[in-house]
C-alpha positions in Angstrom: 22.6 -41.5 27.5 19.4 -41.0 25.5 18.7 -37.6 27.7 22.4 -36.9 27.1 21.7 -36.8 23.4 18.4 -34.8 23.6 20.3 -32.5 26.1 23.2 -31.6 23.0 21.2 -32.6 20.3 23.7 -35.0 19.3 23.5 -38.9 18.1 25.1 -41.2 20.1 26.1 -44.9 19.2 28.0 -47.2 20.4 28.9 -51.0 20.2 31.1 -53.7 21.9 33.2 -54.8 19.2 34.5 -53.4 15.9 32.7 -55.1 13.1 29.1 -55.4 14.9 26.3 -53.1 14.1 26.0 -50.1 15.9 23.1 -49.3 18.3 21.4 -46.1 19.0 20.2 -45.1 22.0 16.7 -44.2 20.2 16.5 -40.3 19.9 17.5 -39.7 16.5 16.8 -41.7 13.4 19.5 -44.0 12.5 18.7 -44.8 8.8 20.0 -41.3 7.5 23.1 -41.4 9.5 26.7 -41.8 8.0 27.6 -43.9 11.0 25.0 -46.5 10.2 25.1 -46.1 5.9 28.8 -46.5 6.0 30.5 -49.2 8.5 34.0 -48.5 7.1 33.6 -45.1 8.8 32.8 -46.6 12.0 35.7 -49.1 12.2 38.1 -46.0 11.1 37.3 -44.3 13.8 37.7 -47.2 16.2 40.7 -48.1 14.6 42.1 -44.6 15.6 41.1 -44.5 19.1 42.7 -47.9 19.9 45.5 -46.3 19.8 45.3 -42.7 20.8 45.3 -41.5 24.1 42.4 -38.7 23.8 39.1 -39.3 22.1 39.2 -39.1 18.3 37.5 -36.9 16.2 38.1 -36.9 12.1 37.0 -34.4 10.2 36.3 -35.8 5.8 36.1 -34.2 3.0 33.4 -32.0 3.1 34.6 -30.1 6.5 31.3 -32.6 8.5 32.9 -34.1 12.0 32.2 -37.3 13.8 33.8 -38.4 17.0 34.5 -42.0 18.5 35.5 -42.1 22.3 36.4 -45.6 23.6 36.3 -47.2 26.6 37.6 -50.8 27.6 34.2 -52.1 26.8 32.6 -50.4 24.3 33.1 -47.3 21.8 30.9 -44.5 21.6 30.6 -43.0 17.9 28.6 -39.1 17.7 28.2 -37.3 13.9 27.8 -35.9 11.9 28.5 -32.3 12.9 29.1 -29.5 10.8 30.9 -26.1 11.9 30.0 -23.8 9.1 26.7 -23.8 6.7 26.7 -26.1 3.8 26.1 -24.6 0.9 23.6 -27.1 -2.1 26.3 -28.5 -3.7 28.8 -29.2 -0.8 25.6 -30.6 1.1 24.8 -33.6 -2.7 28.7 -34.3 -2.7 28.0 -35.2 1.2 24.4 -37.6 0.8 26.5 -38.6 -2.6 29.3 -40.0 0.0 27.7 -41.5 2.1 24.5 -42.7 0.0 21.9 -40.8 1.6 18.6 -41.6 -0.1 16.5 -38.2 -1.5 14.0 -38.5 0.7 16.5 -39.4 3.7 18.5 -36.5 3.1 19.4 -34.3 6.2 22.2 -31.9 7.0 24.5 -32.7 9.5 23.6 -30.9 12.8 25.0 -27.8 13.0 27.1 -26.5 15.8 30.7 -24.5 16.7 33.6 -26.4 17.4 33.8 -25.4 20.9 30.3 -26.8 21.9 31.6 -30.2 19.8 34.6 -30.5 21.8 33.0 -29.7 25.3 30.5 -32.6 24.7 33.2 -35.2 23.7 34.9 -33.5 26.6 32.3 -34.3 28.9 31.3 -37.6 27.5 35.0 -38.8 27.8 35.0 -37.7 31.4 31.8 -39.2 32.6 32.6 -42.9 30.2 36.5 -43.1 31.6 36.4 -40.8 34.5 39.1 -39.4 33.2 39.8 -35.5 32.2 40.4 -33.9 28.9 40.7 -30.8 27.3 39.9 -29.4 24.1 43.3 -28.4 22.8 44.3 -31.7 23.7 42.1 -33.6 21.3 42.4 -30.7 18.8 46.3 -31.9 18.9 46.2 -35.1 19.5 43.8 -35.5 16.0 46.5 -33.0 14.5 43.4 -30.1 13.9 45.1 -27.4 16.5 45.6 -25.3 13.5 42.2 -25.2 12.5 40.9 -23.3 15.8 42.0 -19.9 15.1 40.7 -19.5 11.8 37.1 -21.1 12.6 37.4 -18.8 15.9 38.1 -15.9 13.7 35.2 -16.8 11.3 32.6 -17.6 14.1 33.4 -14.2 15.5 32.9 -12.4 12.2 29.4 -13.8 11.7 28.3 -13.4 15.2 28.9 -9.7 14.2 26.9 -9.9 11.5 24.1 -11.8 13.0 23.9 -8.8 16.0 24.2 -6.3 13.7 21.6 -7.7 11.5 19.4 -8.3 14.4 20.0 -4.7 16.3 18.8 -2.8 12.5 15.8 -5.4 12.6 14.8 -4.4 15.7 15.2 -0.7 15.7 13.1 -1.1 12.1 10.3 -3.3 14.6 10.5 -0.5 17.0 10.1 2.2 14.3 7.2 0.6 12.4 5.4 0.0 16.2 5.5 4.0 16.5 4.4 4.8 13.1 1.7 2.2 13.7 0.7 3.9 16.9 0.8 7.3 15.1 -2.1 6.0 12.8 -4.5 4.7 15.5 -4.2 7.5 17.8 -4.7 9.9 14.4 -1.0 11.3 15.8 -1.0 13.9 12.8 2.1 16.0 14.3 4.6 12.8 14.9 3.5 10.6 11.8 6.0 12.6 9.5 8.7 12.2 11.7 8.3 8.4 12.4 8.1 8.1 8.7 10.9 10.0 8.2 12.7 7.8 10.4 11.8 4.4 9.2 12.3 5.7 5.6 15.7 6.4 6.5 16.1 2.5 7.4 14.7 1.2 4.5 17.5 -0.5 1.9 18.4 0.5 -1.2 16.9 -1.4 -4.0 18.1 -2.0 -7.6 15.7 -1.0 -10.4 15.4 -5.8 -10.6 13.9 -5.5 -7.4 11.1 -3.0 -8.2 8.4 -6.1 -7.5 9.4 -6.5 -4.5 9.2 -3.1 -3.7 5.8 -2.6 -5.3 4.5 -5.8 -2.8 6.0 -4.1 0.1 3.9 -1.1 -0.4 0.4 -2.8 -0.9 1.5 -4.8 2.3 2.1 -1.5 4.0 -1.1 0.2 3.1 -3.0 -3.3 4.2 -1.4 -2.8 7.4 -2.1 1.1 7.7 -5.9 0.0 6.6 -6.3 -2.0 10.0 -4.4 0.1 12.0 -6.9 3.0 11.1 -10.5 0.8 11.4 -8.5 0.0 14.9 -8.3 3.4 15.4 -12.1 4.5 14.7 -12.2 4.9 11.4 -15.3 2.7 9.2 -14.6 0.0 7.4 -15.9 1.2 3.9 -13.7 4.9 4.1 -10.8 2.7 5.2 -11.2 0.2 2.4 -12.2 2.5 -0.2 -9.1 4.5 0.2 -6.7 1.8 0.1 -8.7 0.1 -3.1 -7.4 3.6 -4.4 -3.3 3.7 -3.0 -3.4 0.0 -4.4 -4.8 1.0 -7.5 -1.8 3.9 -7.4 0.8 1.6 -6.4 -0.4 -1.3 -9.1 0.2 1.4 -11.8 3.5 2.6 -10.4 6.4 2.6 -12.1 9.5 3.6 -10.1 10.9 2.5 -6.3 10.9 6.7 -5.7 6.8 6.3 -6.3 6.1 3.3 -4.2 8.3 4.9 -1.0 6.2 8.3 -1.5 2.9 6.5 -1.9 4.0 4.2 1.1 4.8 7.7 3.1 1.4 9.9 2.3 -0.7 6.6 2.8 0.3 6.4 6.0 -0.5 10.4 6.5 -4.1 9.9 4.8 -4.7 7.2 7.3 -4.1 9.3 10.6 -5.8 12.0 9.5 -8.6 10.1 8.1 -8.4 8.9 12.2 -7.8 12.4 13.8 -11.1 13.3 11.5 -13.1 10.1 12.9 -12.1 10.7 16.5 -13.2 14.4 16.1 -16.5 13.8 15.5 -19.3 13.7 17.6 -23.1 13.1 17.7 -25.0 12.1 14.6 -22.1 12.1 12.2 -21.2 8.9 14.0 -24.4 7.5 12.0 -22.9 8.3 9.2 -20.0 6.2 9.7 -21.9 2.9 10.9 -24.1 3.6 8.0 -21.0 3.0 5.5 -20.2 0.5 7.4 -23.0 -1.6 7.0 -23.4 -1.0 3.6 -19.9 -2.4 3.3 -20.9 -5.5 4.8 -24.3 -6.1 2.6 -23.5 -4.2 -0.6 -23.8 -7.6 -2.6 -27.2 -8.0 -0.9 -30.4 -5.6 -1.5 -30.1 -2.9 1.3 -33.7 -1.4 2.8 -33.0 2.0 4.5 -35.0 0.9 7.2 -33.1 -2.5 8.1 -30.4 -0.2 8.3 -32.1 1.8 10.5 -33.8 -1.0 12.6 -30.0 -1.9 13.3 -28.2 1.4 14.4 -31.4 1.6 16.5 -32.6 5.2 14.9 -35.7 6.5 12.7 -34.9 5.8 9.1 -36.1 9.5 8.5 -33.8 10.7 10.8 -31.0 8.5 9.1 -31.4 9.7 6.2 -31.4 13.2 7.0 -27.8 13.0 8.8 -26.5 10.9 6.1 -27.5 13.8 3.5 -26.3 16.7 5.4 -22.9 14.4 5.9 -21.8 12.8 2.9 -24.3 15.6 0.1 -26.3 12.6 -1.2 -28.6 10.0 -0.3 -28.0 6.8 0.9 -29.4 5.3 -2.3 -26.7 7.0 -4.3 -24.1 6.5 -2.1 -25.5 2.9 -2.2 -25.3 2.6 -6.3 -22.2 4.6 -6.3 -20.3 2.1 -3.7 -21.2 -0.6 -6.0 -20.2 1.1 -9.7 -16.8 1.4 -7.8 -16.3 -2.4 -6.9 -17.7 -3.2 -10.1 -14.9 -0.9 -11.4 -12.0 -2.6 -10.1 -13.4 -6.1 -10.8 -13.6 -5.1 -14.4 -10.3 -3.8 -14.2 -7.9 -6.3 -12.3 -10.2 -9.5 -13.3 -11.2 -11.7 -16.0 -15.0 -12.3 -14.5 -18.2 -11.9 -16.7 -20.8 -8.9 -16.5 -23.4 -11.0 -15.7 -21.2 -13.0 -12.6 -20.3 -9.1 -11.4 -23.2 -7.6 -11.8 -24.7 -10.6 -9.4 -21.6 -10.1 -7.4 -22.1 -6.2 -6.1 -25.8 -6.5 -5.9 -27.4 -5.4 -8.9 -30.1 -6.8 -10.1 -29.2 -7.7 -13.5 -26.7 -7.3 -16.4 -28.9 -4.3 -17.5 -29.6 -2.5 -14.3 -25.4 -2.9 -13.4 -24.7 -1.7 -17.4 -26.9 1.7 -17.0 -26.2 2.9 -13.6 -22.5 2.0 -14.2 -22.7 4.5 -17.5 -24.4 6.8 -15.3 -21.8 7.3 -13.1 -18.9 6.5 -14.7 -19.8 8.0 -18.8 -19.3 5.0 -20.6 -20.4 1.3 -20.3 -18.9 -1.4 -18.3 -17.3 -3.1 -21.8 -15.8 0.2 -22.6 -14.8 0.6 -19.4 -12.7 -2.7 -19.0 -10.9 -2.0 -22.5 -10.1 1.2 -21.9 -8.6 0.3 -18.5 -7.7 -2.9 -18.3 -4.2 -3.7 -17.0 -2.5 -6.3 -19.4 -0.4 -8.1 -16.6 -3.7 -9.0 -14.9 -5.6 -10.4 -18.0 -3.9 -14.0 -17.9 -3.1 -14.4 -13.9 -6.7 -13.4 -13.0 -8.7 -16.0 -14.6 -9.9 -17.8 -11.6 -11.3 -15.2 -9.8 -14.4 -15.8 -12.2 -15.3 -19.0 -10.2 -14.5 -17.4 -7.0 -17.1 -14.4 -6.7 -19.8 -16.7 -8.0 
């Protein structure tokens, strides 16, 4: 019996006589159960199958369905079952009922009415030996009228439920291509895909424009790794979604995130079509950035970074200058004016705790090579640009880059 009730994923109890306490046959907790809480449901039950000739199955007040089949010997009680979803407050009238505890409370299990009536089919045959049907029981317990309209109903969100699950997997499928489009730096098929997916998306009302705006950060996180899986460095990868985030942060309208969504997703495969185009020594370049990605909050020596891509700092340097039109120094001070930048922007930490953060060496040193490069001072800087929404959720990140 107990691997008959793991089988169905159904309790099952049973006792001798009417009035004793009923036994489990251990595979489901028994202190959350009607049949256990509330004897006078038990005995009902009996009483009912004393006298009928099929297997009984009741179903109360809140549409949840137990079952009692009984044999000369003993009776066999299974519940609760429930055919549709319980909404919150149908589900508190229920533990109400039956005084299921808060931190007892669990729905009835959940399953159609045909699988319910083929188990108390089965367990009536293989108790009695005897056979059964369900329309039987359905009329002898005077619920034969119910069966069309829960068939109806179960059909209808079967429907739904394939539907639902066809759109979300042709959405999958779609996203997989565009995702395939960035790696592969697939510039002529990229507008199509998006295209495509686009077309999918659902309409949302002006309410749901957070939702929206989360979406498209999550999207240009995703197109970020698919284009460092597809060659491109770290740093150019990061740096340009810091600056689509940065977009989509200041965005105002679902027409603007979907269009930033769609040319993000363009910048990335051709920032990958550009990557896997190059050859030779501009590859030095790009592992150059990338290490300076890695140990920007660090002091950087040109020759470690040498020593580590395995060439002649002099020749480093050379390639990096003739790439990028500046020296790995300035590329160096500019990477960290720009995460200073955004810190000051979207955060609530100190200069000092900043400056320490992106590597300078001091308050001072950050303050005038920020101005520098950016015309104005790091204080000016964060009133100037400093987003409101982010000045009371951002507080902890204080204590978090120190």
């Amino acid at each position: 019996m107990r691997k008959l009730e793991l089988l169905w994923g159904l309790p099952l109890f049973y006792r001798k006589k009417k009035g004793a306490p009923l036994e489990s046959f251990g595979s489901f907790l028994t202190d959350d159960n009607p049949l256990i809480l509330s004897p006078a449901l038990a005995d009902r039950l009996e009483e009912k199958a004393a006298i009928q000739c099929f297997p009984v199955i009741q179903r109360d007040e809140h549409q949840v369905y137990f079952a009692c089949v009984k044999t000369e010997s003993y009776s066999y009680y299974t519940g609760p079952v429930c055919i549709e979803t319980m909404g919150y407050a149908r589900l508190s009238r229920y533990y109400r009922a039956y005084g299921i505890s808060s931190v007892r409370e669990k729905p009835p299990v959940r399953m159609t009415l045909e699988k319910l009536l083929t188990f108390i089919c089965f367990l009536y045959e293989l108790l009695t030996g005897k056979n059964v049907e369900p329309d039987q029981i359905l009329e002898e317990n005077r619920l034969l009228a119910i069966r069309p309209h829960l068939w109806e109903k179960e059909e209808t969100m079967l429907e739904m439920r394939i539907n639902e699950e066809e759109a979300y997997h042709h959405t999958y499928q779609e996203e997989q291509f565009v995702m395939d489009c960035i790696r592969e730096g697939n510039v002529r098929d990229i507008e199509n895909r998006l295209e495509v997916l686009m077309g999918m998306a659902g309409i949302l009302s002006a309410k749901e424009q957070n939702h929206q705006r989360n979406l498209a950060i999550v999207a240009v996180a995703v197109y970020t790794r698919a284009a460092i899986d597809g060659g491109v460095s770290p740093a150019r990868a990061y740096r340009l979604s810091d600056l689509y985030i940065n977009r989509i942060d200041r965005c105002t309208s679902i027409e603007g995130f979907v269009e930033y969504t769609r040319s993000a997703a363009m910048e990335f495969t051709r920032m990958v079509e550009q990557a896997r185009s190059k050859k030779g020594d501009s590859n030095y370049t790009e592992q150059c950035k990338d290490y300076i990605f890695h140990n920007y909050h660090h002091k950087i020596h040109l020759e470690d970074v040498a020593r580590a891509m395995g060439i002649s700092h002099g020749h480093l340097s050379r390639v990096f200058q003739r790439d990028e039109g500046m020296s790995i120094q300035d590329y160096i001070q500019r990477f960290r004016v720009e995460r200073a930048a955004n810190l000051l922007k979207y955060s609530e930490a100190g200069f000092a705790a900043i400056s320490e953060y992106v590597g300078f060496s001091s308050q001072s040193h950050l303050g005038s090579v920020f101005k520098k490069y950016m015309g104005m001072t790091p204080k000016e800087y964060r009133e100037r640009y400093k987003e409101k929404e982010f000045r009371s959720e951002t507080k902890g990140l204080t204590s978090s880059i120190k």
